[in-house]
PQR file of N, CA, C, O and H, with PARSE charges and radii, in Angstrom:
ATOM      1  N   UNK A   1    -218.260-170.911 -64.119 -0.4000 1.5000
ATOM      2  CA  UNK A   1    -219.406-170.434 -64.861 -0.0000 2.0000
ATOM      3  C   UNK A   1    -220.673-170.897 -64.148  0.5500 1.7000
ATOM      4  O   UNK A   1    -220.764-172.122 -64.073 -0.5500 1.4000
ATOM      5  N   UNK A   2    -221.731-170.157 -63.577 -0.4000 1.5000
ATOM      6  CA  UNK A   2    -223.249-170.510 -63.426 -0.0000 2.0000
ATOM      7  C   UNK A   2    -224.073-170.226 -64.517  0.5500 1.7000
ATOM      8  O   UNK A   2    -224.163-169.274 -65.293 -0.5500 1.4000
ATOM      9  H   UNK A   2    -221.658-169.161 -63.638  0.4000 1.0000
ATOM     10  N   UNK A   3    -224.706-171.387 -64.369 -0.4000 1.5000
ATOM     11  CA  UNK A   3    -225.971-171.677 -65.414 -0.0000 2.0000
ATOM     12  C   UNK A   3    -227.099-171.944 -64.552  0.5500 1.7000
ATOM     13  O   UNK A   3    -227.054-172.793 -63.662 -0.5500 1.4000
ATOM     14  H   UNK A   3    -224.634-172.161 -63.739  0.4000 1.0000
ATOM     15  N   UNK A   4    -228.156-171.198 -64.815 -0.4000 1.5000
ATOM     16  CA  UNK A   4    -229.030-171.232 -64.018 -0.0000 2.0000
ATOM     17  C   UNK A   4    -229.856-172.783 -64.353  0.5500 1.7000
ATOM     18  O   UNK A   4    -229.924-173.183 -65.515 -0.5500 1.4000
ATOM     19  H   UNK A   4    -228.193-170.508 -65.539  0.4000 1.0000
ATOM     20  N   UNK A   5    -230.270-173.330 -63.560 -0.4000 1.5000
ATOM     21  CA  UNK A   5    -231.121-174.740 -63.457 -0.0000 2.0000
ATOM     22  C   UNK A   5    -231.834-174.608 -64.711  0.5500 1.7000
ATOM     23  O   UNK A   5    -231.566-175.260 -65.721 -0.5500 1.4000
ATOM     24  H   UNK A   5    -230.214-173.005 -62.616  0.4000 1.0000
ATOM     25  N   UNK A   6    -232.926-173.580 -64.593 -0.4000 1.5000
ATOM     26  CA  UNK A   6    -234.288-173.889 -65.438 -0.0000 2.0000
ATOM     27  C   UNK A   6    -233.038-173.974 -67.234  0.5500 1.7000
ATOM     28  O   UNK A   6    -233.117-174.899 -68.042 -0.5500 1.4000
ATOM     29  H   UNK A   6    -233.144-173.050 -63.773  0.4000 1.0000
ATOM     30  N   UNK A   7    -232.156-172.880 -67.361 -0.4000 1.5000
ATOM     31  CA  UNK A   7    -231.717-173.341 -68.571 -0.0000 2.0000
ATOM     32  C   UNK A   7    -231.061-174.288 -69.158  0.5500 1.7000
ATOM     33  O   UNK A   7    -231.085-174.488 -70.373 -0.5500 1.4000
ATOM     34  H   UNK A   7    -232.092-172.128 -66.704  0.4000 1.0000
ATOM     35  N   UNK A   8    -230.141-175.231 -67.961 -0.4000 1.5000
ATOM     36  CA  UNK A   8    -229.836-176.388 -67.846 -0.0000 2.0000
ATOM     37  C   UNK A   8    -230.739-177.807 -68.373  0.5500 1.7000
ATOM     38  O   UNK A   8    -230.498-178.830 -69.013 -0.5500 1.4000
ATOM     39  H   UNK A   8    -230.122-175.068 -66.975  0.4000 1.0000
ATOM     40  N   UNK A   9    -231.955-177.159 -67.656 -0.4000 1.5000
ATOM     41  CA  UNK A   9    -232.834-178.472 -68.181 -0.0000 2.0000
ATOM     42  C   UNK A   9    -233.557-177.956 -69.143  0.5500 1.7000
ATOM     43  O   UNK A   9    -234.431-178.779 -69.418 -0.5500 1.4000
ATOM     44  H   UNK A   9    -232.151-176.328 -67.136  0.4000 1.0000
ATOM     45  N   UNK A  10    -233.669-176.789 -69.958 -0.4000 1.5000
ATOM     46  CA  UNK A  10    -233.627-176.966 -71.283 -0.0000 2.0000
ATOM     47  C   UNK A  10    -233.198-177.129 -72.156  0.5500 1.7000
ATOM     48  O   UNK A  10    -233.773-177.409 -73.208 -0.5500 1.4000
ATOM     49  H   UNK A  10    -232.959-176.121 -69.734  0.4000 1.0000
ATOM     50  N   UNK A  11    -231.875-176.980 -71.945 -0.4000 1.5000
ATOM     51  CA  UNK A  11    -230.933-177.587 -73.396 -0.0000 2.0000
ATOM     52  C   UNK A  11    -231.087-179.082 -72.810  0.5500 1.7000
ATOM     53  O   UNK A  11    -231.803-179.690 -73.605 -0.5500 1.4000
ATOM     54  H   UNK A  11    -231.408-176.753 -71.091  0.4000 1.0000
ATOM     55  N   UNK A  12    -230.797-179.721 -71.998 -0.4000 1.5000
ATOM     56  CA  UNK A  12    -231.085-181.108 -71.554 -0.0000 2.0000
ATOM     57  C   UNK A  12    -231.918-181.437 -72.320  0.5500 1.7000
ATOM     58  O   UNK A  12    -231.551-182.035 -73.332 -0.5500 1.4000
ATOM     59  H   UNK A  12    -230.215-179.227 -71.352  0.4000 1.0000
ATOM     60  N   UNK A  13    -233.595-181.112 -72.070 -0.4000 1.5000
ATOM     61  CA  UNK A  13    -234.398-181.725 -72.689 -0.0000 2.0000
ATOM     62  C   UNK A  13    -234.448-181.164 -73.779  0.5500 1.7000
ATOM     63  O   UNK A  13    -235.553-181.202 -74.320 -0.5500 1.4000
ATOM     64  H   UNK A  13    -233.893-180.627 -71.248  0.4000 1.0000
ATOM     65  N   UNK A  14    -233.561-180.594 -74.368 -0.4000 1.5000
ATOM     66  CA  UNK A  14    -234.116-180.110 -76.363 -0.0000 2.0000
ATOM     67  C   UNK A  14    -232.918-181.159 -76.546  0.5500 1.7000
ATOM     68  O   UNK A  14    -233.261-181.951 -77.424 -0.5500 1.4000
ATOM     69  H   UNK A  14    -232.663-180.564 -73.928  0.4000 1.0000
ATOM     70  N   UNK A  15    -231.973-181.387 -76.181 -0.4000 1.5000
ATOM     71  CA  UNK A  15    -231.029-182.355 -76.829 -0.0000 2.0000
ATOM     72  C   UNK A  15    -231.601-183.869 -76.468  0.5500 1.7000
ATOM     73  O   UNK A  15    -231.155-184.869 -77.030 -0.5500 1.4000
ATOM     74  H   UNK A  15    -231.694-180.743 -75.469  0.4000 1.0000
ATOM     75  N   UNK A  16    -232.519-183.911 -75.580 -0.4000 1.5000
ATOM     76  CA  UNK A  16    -232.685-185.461 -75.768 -0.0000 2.0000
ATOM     77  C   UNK A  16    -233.524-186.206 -76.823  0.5500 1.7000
ATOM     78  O   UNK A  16    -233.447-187.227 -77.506 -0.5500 1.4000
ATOM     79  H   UNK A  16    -232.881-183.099 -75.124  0.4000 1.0000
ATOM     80  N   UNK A  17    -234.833-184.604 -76.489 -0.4000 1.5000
ATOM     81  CA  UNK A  17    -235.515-184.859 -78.037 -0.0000 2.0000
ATOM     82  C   UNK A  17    -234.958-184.810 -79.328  0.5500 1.7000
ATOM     83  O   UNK A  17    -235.465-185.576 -80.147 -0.5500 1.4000
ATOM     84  H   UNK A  17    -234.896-183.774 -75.934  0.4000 1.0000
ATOM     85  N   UNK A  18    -233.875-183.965 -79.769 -0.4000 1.5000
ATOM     86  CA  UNK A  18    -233.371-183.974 -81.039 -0.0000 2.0000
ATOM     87  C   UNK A  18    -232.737-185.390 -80.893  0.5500 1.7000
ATOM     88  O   UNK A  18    -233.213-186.204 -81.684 -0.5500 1.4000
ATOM     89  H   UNK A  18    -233.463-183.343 -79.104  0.4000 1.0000
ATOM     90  N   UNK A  19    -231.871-185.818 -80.148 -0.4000 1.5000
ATOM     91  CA  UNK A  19    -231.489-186.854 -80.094 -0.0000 2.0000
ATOM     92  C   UNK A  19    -231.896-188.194 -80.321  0.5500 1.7000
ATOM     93  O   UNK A  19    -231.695-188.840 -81.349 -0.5500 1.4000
ATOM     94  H   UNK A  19    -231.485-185.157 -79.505  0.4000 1.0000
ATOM     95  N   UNK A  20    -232.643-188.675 -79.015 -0.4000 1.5000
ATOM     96  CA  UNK A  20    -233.545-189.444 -78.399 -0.0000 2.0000
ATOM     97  C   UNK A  20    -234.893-190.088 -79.429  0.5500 1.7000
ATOM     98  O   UNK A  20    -235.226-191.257 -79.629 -0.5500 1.4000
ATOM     99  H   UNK A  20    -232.807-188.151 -78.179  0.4000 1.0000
ATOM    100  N   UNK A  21    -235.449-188.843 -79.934 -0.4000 1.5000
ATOM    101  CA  UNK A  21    -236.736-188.719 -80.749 -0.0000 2.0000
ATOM    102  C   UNK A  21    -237.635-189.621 -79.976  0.5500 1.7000
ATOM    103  O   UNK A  21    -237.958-190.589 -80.666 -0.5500 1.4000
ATOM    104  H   UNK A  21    -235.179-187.894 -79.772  0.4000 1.0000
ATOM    105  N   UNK A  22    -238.257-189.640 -78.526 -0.4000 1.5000
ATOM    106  CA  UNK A  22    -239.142-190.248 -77.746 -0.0000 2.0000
ATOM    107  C   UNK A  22    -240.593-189.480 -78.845  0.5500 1.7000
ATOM    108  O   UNK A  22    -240.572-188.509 -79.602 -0.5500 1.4000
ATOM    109  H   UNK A  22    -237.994-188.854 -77.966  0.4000 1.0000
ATOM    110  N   UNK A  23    -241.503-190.257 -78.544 -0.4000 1.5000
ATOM    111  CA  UNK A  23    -242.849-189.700 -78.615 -0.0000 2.0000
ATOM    112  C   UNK A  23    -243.569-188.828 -78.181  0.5500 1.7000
ATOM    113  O   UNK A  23    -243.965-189.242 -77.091 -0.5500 1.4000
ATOM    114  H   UNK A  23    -241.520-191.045 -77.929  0.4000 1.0000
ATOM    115  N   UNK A  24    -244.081-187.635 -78.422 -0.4000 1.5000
ATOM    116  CA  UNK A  24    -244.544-186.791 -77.759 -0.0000 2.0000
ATOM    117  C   UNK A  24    -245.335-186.993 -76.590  0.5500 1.7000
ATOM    118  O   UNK A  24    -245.285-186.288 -75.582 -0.5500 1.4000
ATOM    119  H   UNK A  24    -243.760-187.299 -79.307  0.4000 1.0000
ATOM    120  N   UNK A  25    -246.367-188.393 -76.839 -0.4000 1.5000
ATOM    121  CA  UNK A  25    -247.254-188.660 -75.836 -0.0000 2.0000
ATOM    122  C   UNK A  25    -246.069-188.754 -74.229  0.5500 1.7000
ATOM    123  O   UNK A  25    -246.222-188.167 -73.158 -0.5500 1.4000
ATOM    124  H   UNK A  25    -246.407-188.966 -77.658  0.4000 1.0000
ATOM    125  N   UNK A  26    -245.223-189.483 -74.549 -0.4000 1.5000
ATOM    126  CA  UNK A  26    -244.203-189.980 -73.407 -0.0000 2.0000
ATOM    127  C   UNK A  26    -243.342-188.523 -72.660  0.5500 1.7000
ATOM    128  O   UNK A  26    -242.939-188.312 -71.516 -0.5500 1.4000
ATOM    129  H   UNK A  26    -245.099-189.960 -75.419  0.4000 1.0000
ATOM    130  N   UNK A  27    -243.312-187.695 -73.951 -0.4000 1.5000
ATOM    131  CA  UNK A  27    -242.540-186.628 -73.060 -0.0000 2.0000
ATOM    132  C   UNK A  27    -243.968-185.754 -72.261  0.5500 1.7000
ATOM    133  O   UNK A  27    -243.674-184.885 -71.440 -0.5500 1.4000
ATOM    134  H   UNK A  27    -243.639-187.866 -74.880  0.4000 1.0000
ATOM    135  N   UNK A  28    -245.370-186.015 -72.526 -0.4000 1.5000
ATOM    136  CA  UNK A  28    -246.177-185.123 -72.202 -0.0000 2.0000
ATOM    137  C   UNK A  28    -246.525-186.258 -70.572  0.5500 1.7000
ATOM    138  O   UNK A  28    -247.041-185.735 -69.585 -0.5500 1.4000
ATOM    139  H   UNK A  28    -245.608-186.722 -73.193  0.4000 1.0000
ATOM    140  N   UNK A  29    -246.266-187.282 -70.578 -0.4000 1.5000
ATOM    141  CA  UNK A  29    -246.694-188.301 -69.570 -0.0000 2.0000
ATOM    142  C   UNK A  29    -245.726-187.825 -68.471  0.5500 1.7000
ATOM    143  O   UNK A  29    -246.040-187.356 -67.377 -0.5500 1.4000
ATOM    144  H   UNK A  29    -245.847-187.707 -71.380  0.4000 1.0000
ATOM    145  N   UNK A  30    -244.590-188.014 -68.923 -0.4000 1.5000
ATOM    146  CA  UNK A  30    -243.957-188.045 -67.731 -0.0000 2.0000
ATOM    147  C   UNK A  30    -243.063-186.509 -67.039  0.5500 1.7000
ATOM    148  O   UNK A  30    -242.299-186.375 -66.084 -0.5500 1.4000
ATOM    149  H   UNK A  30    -244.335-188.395 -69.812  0.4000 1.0000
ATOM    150  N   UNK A  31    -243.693-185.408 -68.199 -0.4000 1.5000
ATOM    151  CA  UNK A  31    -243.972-184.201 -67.276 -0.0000 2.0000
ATOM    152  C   UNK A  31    -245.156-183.720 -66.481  0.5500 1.7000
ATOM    153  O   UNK A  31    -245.142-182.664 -65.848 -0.5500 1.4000
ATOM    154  H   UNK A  31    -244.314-185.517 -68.975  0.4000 1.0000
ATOM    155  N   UNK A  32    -246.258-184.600 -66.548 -0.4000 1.5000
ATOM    156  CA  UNK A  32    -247.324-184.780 -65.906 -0.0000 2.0000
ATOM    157  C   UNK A  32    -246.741-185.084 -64.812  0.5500 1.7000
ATOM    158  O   UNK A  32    -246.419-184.272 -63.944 -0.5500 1.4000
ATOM    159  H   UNK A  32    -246.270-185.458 -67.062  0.4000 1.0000
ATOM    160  N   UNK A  33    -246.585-186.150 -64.783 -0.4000 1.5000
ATOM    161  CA  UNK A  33    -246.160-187.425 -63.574 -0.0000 2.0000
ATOM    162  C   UNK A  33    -245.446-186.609 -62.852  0.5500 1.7000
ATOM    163  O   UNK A  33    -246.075-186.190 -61.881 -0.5500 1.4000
ATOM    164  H   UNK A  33    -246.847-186.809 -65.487  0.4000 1.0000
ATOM    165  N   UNK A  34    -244.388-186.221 -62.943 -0.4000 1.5000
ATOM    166  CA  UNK A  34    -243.809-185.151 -62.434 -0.0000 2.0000
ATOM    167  C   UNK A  34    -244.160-184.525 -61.474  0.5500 1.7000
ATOM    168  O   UNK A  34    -244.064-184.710 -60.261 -0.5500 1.4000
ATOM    169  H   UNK A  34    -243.877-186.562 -63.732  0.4000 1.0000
ATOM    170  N   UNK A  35    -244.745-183.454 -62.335 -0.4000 1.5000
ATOM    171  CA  UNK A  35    -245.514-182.263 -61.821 -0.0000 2.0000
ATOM    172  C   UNK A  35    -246.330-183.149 -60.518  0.5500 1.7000
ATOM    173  O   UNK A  35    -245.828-182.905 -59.421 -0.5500 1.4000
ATOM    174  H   UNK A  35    -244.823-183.304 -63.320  0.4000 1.0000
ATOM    175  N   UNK A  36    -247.413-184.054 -60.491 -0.4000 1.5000
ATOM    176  CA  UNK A  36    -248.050-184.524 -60.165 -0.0000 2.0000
ATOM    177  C   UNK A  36    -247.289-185.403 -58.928  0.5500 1.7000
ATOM    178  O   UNK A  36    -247.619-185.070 -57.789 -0.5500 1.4000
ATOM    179  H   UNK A  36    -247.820-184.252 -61.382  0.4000 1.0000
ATOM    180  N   UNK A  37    -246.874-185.860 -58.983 -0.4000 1.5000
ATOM    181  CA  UNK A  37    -245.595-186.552 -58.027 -0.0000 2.0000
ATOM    182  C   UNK A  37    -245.005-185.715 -56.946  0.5500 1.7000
ATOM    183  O   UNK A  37    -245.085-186.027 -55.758 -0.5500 1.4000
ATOM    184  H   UNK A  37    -246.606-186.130 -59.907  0.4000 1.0000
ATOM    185  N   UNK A  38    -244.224-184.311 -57.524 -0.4000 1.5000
ATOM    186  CA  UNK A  38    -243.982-182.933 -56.919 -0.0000 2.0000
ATOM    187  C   UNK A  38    -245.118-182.625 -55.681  0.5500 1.7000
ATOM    188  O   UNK A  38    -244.925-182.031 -54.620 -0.5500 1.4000
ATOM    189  H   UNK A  38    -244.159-184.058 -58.489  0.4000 1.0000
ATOM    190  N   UNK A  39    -246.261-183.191 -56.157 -0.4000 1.5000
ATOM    191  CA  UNK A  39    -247.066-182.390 -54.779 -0.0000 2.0000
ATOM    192  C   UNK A  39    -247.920-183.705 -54.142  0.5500 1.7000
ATOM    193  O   UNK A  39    -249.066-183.530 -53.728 -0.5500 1.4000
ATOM    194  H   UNK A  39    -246.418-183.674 -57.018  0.4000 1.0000
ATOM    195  N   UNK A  40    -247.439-184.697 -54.107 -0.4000 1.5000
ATOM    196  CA  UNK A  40    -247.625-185.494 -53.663 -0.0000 2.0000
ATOM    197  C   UNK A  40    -247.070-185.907 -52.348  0.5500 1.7000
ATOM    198  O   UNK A  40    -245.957-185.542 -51.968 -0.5500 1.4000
ATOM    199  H   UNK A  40    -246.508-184.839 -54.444  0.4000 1.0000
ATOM    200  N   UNK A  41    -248.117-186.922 -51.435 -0.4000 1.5000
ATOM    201  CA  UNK A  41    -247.278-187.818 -50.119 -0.0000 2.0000
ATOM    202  C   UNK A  41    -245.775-187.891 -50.388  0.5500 1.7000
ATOM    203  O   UNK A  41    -245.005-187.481 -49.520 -0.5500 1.4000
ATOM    204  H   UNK A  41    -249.021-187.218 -51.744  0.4000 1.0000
ATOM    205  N   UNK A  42    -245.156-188.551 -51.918 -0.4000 1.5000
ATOM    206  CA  UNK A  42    -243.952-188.657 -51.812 -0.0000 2.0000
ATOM    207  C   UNK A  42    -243.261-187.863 -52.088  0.5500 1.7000
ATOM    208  O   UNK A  42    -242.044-188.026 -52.173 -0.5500 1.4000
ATOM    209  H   UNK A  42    -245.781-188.884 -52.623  0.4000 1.0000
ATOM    210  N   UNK A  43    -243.883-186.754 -52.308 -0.4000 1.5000
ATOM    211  CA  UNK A  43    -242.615-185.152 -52.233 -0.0000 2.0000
ATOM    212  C   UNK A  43    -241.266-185.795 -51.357  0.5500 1.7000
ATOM    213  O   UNK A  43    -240.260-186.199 -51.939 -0.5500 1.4000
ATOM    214  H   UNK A  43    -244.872-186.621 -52.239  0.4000 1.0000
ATOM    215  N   UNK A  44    -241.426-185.815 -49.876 -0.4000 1.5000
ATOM    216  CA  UNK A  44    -240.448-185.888 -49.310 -0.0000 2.0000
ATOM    217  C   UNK A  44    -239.538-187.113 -49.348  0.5500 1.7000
ATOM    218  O   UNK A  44    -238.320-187.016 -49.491 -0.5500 1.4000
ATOM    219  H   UNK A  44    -242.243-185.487 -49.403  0.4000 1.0000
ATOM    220  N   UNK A  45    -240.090-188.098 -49.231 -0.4000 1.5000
ATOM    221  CA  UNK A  45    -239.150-188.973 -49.415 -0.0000 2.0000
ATOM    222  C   UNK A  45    -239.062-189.575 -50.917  0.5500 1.7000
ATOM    223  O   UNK A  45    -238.995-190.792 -51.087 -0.5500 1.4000
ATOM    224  H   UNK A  45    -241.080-188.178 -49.115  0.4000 1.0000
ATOM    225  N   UNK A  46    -239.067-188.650 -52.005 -0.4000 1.5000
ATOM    226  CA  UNK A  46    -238.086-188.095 -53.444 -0.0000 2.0000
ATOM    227  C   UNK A  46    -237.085-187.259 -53.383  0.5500 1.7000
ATOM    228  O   UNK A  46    -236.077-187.310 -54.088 -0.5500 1.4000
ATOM    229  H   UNK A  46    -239.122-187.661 -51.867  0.4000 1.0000
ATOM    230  N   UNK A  47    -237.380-186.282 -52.347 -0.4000 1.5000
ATOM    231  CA  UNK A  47    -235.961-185.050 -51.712 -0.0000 2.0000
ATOM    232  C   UNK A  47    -235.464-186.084 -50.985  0.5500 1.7000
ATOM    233  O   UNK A  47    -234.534-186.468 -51.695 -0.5500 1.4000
ATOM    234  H   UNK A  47    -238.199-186.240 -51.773  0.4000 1.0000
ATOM    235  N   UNK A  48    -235.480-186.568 -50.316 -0.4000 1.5000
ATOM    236  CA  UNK A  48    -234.334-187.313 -49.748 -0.0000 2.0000
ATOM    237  C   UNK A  48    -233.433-188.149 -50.303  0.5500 1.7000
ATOM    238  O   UNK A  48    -232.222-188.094 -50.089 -0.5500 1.4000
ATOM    239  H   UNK A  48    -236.235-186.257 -49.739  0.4000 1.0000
ATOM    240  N   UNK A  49    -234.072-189.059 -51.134 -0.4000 1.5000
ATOM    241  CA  UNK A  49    -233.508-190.067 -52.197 -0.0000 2.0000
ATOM    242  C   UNK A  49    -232.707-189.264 -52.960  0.5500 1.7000
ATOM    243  O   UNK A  49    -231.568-189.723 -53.038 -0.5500 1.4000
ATOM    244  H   UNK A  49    -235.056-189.105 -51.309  0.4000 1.0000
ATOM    245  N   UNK A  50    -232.856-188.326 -53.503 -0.4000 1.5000
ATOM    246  CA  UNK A  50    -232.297-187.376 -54.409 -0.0000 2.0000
ATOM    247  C   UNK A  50    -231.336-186.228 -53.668  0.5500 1.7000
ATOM    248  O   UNK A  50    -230.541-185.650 -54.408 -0.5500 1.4000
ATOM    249  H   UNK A  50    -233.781-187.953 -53.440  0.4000 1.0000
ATOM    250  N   UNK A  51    -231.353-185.917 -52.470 -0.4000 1.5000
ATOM    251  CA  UNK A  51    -230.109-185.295 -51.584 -0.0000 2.0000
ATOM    252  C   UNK A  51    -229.579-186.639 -51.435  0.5500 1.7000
ATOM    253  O   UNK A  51    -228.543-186.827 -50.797 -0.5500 1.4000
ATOM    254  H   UNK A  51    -231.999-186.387 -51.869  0.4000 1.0000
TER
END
Protein backbone atom coordinates (compact mmCIF):
# COMPACT_ATOMS: atom_id res chain seq x y z
CA UNK A 1 0.00 0.00 0.00
CA UNK A 2 1.37 3.80 -0.72
CA UNK A 3 0.42 6.56 1.33
CA UNK A 4 1.45 9.58 0.20
CA UNK A 5 3.89 11.60 2.84
CA UNK A 6 1.87 14.83 3.19
CA UNK A 7 -1.14 12.36 4.43
CA UNK A 8 1.06 10.41 6.60
CA UNK A 9 2.01 13.38 8.53
CA UNK A 10 -1.39 14.29 8.95
CA UNK A 11 -2.91 11.65 10.62
CA UNK A 12 0.55 11.69 12.58
CA UNK A 13 0.03 15.02 13.71
CA UNK A 14 -3.93 14.87 14.34
CA UNK A 15 -3.21 11.76 16.49
CA UNK A 16 -0.58 13.34 18.52
CA UNK A 17 -2.72 16.24 19.24
CA UNK A 18 -5.79 14.20 20.13
CA UNK A 19 -3.50 12.24 22.04
CA UNK A 20 -0.60 14.21 23.29
CA UNK A 21 -2.87 17.47 23.95
CA UNK A 22 0.56 19.77 23.60
CA UNK A 23 -0.34 23.51 23.61
CA UNK A 24 -1.15 25.22 20.70
CA UNK A 25 1.57 27.85 21.22
CA UNK A 26 4.23 24.71 21.02
CA UNK A 27 2.65 23.09 18.01
CA UNK A 28 2.67 26.73 16.28
CA UNK A 29 6.62 27.12 17.52
CA UNK A 30 7.94 24.33 16.31
CA UNK A 31 6.24 24.40 12.84
CA UNK A 32 7.81 27.70 12.57
CA UNK A 33 11.16 26.43 13.53
CA UNK A 34 10.81 24.08 11.01
CA UNK A 35 9.82 25.82 8.25
CA UNK A 36 12.51 28.27 9.24
CA UNK A 37 15.33 25.72 9.79
CA UNK A 38 14.24 24.14 6.15
CA UNK A 39 15.85 27.17 4.53
CA UNK A 40 18.49 27.64 6.53
CA UNK A 41 22.71 27.16 6.57
CA UNK A 42 21.63 23.87 8.19
CA UNK A 43 19.34 22.60 5.48
CA UNK A 44 22.12 20.34 4.52
CA UNK A 45 23.66 19.00 7.17
CA UNK A 46 19.77 18.06 8.62
CA UNK A 47 19.50 15.94 5.12
CA UNK A 48 22.33 14.22 5.96
CA UNK A 49 21.74 13.42 9.60
CA UNK A 50 18.38 12.31 8.55
CA UNK A 51 19.55 10.08 5.27
Amino acid sequence: MDVPLWFALIVVGWLGVKLVRPPWWLIAVLLLGGFLLADSVFAPLIDSAVK
